[in-house]
N, C-alpha and C positions, 0 to 999 in steps of 0.2 A: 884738817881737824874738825872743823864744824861741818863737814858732810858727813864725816864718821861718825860724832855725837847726835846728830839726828836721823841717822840711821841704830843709831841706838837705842834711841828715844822712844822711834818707834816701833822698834820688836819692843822694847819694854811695856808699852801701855795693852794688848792686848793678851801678852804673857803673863802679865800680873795679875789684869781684871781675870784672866781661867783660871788663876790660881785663886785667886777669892772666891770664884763664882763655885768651885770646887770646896771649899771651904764650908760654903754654906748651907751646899746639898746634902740634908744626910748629917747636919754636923756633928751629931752623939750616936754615930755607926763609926766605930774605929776602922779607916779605911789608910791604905797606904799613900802618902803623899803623890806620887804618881797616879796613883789610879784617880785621886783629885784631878788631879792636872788634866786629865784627860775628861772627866765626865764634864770639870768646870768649863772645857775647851767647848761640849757638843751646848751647854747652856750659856754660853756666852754670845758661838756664832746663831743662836736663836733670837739673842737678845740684839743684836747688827741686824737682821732679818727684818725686825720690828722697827728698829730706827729706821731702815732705809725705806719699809713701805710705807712711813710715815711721809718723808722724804722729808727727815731731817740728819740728814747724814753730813752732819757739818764735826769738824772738830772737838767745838767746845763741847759740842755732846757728848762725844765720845770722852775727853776727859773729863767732865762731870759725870758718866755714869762710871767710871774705871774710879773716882774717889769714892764716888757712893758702896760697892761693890769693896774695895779693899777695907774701908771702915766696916762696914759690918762683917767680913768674913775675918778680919785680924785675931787671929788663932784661938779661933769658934772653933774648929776641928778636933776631933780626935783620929790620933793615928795609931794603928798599931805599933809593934812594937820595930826598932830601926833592922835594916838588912845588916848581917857579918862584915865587917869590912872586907874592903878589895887585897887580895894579897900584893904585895909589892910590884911584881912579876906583870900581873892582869892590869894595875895602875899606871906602869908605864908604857904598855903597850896601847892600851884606851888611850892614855893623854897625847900621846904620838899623835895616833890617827885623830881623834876630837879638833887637837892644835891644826891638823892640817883640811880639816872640815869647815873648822871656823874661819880662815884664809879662805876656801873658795866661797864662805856664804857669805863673806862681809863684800867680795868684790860683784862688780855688773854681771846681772842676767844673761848668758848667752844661751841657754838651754831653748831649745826651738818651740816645742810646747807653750814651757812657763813663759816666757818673751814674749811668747803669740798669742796664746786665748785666755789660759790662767789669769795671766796681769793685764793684758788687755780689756777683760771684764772688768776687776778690778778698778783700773783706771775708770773705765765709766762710771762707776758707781760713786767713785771718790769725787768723780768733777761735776756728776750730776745729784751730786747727794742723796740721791734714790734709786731703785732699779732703771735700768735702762729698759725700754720698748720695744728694742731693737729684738728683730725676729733671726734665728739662724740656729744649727745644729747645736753650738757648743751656750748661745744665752739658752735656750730653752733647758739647759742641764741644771740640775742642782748643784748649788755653788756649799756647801757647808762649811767644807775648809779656806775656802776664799773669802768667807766674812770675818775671818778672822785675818787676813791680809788685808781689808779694806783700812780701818784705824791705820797699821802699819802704815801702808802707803802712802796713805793722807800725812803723814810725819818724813817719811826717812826715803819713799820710793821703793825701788826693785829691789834692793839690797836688805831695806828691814822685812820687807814679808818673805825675803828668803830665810833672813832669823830667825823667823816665827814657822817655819817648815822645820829647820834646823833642830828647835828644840824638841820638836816630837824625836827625831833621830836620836838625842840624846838621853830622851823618857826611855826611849827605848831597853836600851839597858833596864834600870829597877825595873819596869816593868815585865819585863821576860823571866826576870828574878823573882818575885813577889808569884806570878804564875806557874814558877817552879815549885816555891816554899808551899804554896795551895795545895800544887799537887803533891806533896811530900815526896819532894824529889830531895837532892843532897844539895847543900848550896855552889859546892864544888860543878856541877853537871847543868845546874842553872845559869851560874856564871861563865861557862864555859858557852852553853850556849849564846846566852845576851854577845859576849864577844864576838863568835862568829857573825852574826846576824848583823852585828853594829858594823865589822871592818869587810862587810861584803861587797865589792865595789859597785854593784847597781845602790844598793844604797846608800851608799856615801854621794855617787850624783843624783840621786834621786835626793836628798835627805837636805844636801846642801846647795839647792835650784827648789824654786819657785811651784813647785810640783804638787801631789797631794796626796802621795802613796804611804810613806811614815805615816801623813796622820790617820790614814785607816788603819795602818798596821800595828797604830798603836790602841785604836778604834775597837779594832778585832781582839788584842789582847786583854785591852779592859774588861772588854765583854767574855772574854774565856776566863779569865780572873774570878768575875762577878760569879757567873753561872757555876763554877765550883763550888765557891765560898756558901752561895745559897742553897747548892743540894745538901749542903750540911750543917747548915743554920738557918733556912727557911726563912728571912726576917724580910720585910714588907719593902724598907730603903734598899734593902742589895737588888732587889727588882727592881726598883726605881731608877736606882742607877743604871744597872743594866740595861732597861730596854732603852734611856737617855743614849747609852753607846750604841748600842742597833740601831737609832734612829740617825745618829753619827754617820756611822759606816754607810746608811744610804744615801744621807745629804751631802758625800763625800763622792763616792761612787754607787748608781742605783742599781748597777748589777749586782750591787750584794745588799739587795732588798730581800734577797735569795738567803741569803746568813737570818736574818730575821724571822722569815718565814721558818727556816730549821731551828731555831734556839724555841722560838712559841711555839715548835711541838716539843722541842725536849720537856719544856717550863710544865705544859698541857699535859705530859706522862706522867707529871709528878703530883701535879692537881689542876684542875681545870679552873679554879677560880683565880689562882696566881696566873695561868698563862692569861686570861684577862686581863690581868693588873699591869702584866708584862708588854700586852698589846698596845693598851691605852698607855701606856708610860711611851713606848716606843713611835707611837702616831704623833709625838707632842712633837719630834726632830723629824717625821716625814709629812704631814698633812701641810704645813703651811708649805713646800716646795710643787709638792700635786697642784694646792690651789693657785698658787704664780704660774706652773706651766698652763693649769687649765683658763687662765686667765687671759696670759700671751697665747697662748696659740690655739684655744679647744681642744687640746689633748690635755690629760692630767700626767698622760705617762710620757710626755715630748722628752726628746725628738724619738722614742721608741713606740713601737706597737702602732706605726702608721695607719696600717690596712686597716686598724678597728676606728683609730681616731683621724681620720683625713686630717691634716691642718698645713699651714703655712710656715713650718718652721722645718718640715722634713716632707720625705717623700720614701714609702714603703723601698724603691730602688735603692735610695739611699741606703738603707738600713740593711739591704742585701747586702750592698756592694761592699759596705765596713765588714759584714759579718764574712761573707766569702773571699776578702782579705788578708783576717785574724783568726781566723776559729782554728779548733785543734784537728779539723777531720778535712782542711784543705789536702791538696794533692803533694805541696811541697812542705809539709813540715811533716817530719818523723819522730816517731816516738821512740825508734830503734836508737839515735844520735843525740835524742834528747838530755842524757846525764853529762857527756862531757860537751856535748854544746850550750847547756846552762852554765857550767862550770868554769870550764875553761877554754874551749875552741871559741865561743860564741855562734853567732847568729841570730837571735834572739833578741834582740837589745837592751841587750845589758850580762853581767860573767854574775857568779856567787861566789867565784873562789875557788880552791883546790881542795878545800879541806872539805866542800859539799859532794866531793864525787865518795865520800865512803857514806850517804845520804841512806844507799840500801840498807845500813847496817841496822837502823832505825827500826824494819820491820821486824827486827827480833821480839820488841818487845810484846807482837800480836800474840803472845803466849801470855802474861801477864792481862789481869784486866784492867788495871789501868795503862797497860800499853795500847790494847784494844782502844779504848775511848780513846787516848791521843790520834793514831792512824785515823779514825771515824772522823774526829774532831776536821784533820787535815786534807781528809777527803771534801768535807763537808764548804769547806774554809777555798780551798780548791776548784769548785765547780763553776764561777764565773771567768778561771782560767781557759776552760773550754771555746768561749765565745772571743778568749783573746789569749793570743800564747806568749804577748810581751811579755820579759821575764816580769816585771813589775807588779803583774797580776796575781803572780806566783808568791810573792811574800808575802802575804797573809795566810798562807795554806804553810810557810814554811815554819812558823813560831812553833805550832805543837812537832811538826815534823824534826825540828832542830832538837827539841828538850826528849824527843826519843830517842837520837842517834844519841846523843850526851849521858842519856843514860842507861846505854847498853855501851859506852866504851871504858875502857878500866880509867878510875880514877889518874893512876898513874900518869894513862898518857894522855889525858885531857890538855893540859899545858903544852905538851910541845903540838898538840892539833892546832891548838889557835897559833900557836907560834908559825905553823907551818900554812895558817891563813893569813897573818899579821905577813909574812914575807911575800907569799904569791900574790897577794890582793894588791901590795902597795903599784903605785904606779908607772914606777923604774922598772921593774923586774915587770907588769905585765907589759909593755914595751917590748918584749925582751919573746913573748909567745902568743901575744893575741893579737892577733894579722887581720880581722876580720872589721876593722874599725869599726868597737863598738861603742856605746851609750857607757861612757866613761870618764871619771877623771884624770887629764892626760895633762897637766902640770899645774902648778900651787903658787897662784897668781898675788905673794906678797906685794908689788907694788901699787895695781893695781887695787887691789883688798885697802890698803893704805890710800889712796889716791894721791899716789906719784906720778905714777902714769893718769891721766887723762882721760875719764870715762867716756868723752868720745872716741878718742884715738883706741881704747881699747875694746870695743865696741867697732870699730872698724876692723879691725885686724882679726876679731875671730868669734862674731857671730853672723853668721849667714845671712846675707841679702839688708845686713844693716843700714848700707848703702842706697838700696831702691830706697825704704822708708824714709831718707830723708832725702831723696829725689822729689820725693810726692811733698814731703813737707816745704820744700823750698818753691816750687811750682805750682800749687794748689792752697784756695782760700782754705783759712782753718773752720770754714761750713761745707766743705767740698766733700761728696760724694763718689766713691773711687771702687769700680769695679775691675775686681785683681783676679788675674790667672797664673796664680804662682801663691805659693806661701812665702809671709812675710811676720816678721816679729813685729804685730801690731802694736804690743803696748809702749814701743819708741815712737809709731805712725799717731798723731792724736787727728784723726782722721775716721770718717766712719766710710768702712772699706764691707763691700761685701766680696766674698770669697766664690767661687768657682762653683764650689759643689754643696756650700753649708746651706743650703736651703731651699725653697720649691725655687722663690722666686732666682736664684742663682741658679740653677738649672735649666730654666727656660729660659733664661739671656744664654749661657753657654749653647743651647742649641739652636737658639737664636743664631748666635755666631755662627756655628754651623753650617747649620740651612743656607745662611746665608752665603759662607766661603763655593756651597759647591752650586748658586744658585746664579753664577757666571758662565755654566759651561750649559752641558745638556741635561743636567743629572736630575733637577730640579723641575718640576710640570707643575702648570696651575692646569686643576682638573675642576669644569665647572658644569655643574648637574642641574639641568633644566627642567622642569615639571609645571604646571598647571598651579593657579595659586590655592593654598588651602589643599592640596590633593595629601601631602605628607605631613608629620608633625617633625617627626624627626627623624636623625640617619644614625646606624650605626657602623662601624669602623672595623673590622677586624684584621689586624697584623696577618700574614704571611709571610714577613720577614719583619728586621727590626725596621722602623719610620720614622720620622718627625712629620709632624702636619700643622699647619694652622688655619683656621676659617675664615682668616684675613691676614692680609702682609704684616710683618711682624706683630704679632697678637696671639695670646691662647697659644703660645706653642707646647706641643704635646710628645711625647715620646712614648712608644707604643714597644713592648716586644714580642716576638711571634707568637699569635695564637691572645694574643689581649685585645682587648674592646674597649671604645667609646664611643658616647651618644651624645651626639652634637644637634640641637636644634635646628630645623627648616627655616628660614625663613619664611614666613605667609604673605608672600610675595613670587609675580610670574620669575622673576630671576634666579629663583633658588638658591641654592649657594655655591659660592667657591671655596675651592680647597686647596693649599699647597700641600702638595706630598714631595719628600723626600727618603731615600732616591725615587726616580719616577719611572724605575723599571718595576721597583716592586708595585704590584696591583693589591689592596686591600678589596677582602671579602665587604662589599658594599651591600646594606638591606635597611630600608625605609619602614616606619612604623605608619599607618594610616592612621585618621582619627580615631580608627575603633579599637587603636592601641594592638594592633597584630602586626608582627613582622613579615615582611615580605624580600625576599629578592630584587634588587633593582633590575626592573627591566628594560628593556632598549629603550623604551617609548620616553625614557630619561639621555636628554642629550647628555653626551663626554664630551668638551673638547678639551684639548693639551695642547702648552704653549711653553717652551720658555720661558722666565723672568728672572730678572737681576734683584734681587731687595737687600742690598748691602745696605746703602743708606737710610732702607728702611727698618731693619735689624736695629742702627747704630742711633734711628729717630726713637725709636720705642725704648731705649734706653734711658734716650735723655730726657722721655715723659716719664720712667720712670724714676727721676730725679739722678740718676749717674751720667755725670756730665764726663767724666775723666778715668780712663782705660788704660790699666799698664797689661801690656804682653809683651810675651819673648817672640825672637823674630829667627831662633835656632833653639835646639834638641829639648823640646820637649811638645806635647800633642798639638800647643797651641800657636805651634812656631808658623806653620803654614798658614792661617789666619792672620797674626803679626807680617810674618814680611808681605803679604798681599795688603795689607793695610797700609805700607811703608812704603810699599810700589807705589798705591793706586787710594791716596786718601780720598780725593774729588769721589769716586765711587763708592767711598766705603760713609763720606761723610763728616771727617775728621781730620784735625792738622798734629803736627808732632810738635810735643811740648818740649822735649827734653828724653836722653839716652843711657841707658851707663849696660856697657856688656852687651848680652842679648837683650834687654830688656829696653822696651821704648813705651814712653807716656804719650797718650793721643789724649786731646779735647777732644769732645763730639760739638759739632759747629749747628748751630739752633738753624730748622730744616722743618720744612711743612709738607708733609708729603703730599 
């Protein structure tokens, strides 16, 4: 019981303060109490922002400014006027599913994501009371919805900032409602929509885990709320608010920096002096996360748009490789399979339900002109979908698309649509046809929710790789440095772990490792280029197939793909340089610049010679200089298995002893070594 009250405690304190904070934006524009809830939500986690760069992110802050915040905002507001009641029918079926939402959000984290980088940031900011330094893919993102988990956490753990997720899921509802009555739709066809949307099972797991897609989705609705209301009352606070939501939705996620950019030209159609007011409103929730990335890493747009901003937190390949991944113009995702594999086949991760496969019916309304502006709206709302097909991406394009189909189907049988989503969505019956084990809710963990069961035992039994993390925590000091080739639900690891591929610098240890595995056999050549001193300044590199190279044993390692270039400095010295290339069948196009800066072909009059060399140990030295003393790898099915059991074979070579095992996975020390 005293884990549940302070997990209570703490969804309470930052759910309250956005209710205040909402209260006092705007407080004499009669706005609906959701749509408070949500704008107070985007000026709250600004005002977490500010404490932590201060780096006072201690509690009692937090609850002294959450009093300060509810005193002034104590029913300052004006609201319009309340929504219809719920029919009897729609109140049972919402409390159903709600009662079985709040059950998975009150129990432990296992959602792979949220467990992993979500709270795992999170946690650093709570125990370092300020932002973290720490360079990688997912810190360099804007956190906006997770400053609102940080209070949380600092109170209750994984379970309250899953609360504080939750209740966007539950905004959801009025809010899809109140966007209807705007649009002067029927409240029946509003409501019906909010239903569907609310019991669609990607978002019930999304809504009730640790995630951050509700709170764009309720982001995106605010903001389509706001921009009605002010094409036909023009008033100065509905833009205020407004662009506070735009700036939301990209502190949330920055691909819909994209949503912003389109609303400040809708705003800009209607007058250009308001889409100013709308920009500068909306830069108040995007400028200070530009300036943190451009802070951490010289990019302002990190971990995105590499090639423009080189930094240390990503690498243009990187940002291929997620994009040719995810995006909708890959080879294996169809647009032809796409209605009932969103629906109900899956693949995608995540289902919407049964009742979205008559989704087409929607396009009726492109005869109407306000059906027109819904579709547009959904297209618009839609196009960061492109660069990621997880369904997740897809619920913010679905809000106008849902209040279309709603309101092209006969009242009539609105009710038994949701009835026949309320049955297909539940988790028994999808059991029952979705084979494709998706991102879903797949049982309603009362005891655990309760803490009957044992939040580590349950936490063993069914979040993934829960196990390693406390592998590393039982074998490793709590300042240990831990370079991982696997995912792992970092925010149980309190360990500062770098990841495989989340950054430059993880990328050249990975090919560090590499180079290294095949630098035992013949695959690997040191190629070293001799010249006269002072004759060159510098070399240039060009791929002919894919390479690794570096200008010294484990140092600078580089990864080149065919047909790319680097320019490596000469030494001004008779020795030249050496170079490991990998493999060392491929021959890179080699050309030297002279001092008078003109490239040349290298020519013979430049010794080659090629040798073999082993630098496992010294792969595994430049590690431990760069402070990662401790290594977990698998040592079976997966890329980095063959690296692992050659580690496990042959430490003395590689330079490391074995801590500790579980499964395939083994913990190696790197043993302090001077090469």
């Amino acid at each position: 019981m005293p884990q549940i009250l302070l997990i209570l405690a703490g969804a309470f304190l930052p759910l309250v303060s956005a209710t205040a904070a909402g209260s006092l934006i705007c407080a004499r524009t009669p706005l609906p109490y959701s749509i408070r809830f949500v704008t107070g939500a985007a000026a709250y986690s600004l005002s977490v922002f500010l404490v932590l760069a201060c780096h006072a992110g201690y509690l009692p802050v937090y609850g002294v400014w959450s009093v300060v915040l509810i005193a002034a905002g104590w029913q300052r507001a004006q609201s319009t006027r309340p929504l219809d009641a719920l029919r009897w029918s729609y109140r049972l079926l919402l409390a159903g599913y709600a009662a079985m939402y709040l059950i998975v959000a009150l129990a432990p984290e296992i959602q792979e994501d949220a467990a992993g980088y979500h709270l795992r940031i999170v946690s650093d900011y709570v125990r370092l009371h300020a932002f973290s330094g720490r360079i990688s893919f997912y810190d360099a993102l804007p956190h906006g919805l997770e400053m609102l988990f940080v209070p949380a956490f600092a109170i209750g753990a994984h379970s309250a900032a899953k609360l504080v997720h939750f209740a966007f899921l539950i905004a959801l509802i009025p809010l899809v409602r109140e966007t209807a009555r705007e649009l002067r739709m029927s409240d029946r066809a509003g409501t019906a929509a909010a239903a569907l949307l609310f019991m669609a099972p990607v978002c019930g797991v999304a809504g009730t885990s640790a995630y951050t897609d509700m709170g764009l989705v309720c982001g995106c609705c605010a903001l389509l709320y706001l921009l009605v209301r002010w094409n036909r009352q023009r008033t100065a606070s509905l833009l205020l608010c407004a662009g506070l939501n735009a700036g939301f939705c990209f502190a949330i996620k920055p691909s819909f920096g994209w949503v912003v950019l389109a609303a400040t030209v809708f705003v800009a159609v209607q007058s250009l002096p308001a889409a100013l007011q709308f920009a500068a409103s909306s830069a108040i929730g995007i400028i200070p996360w530009l300036g943190r990335a451009w802070l951490l890493t010289g990019n302002p747009f990190a971990p995105f748009l590499d090639a423009w901003f080189p930094n240390a937190a990503s690498t243009p390949a990187i940002e291929h490789r997620l994009f040719e991944s995810y995006n909708a113009f890959r080879p294996g995702f169809s647009w032809w399979r796409a209605l009932p594999a969103y629906t109900v086949t899956g693949g995608n991760q995540g289902l919407l339900g049964p009742a979205f496969l008559l989704l087409p019916l929607g396009l009726l309304v492109l005869y109407r002109g306000k059906g027109r502006r819904l579709i547009a709206c959904s297209l618009i709302l839609g196009v960061p979908f492109l660069a990621n097909t997880g369904t997740r991406f897809l619920l913010p394009a679905l809000i106008p698309a849902t209040l279309a189909l709603t309101s092209m189907v006969p009242a009539a049988a609105l009710l038994p649509l949701v009835a026949i989503q309320a049955v297909g969505a539940a988790p028994p019956v999808l059991d029952l046809y979705e084979k494709e084990g998706e991102w879903r809710i797949r049982d309603v963990p009362l005891k655990a929710a309760l803490r009957i069961v044992p939040e580590d035992d349950y936490l063993r039994q069914n979040l993934q790789r829960y196990v390693l993390g406390r592998m590393i925590v039982r074998n490793t000091p709590l300042n240990a440095r831990v370079f991982v080739c696997a995912s792992l639900p970092e925010s149980y690891v309190p360990r500062q772990m770098l990841f495989f591929w989340q950054s430059t610098l993880a990328s050249r240890v990975t090919d560090a490792l590499n180079f290294a595995l095949v630098s035992r056999g013949s695959s690997a050549k040191l190629l070293s280029l001799r010249t006269e001193a002072g004759r060159f300044a510098s070399l240039r590199i060009t791929a002919r197939g894919n390479l690794t190279f570096a200008d010294s044993p484990a140092s600078r390692w580089q990864s080149l793909a065919e047909g790319q270039s680097l320019i490596v400095p000469m030494k001004r010295t008779a020795s030249g340089v050496d170079l490991l290339l990998w493999p060392g069948y491929v021959r890179p196009k080699l050309e030297a610049a002279a001092q008078s800066g003109a490239w040349e072909r290298v020519d013979p009059s430049i010794d080659r010679t090629q040798c073999c060399i082993d630098i496992r140990r010294d792969a595994t030295a430049w590690m431990r200089r760069a402070g990662y003393r401790y290594l977990l790898i698998s040592v079976a099915g997966d890329a980095f298995a063959e690296i692992g059991l050659d580690m496990a074979r042959h430490p003395d070579a590689w330079g490391v002893e074995t801590i500790d095992r579980s499964g395939n996975f083994w913990l190696f020390h790197i043993r302090s070594y001077t090469a």
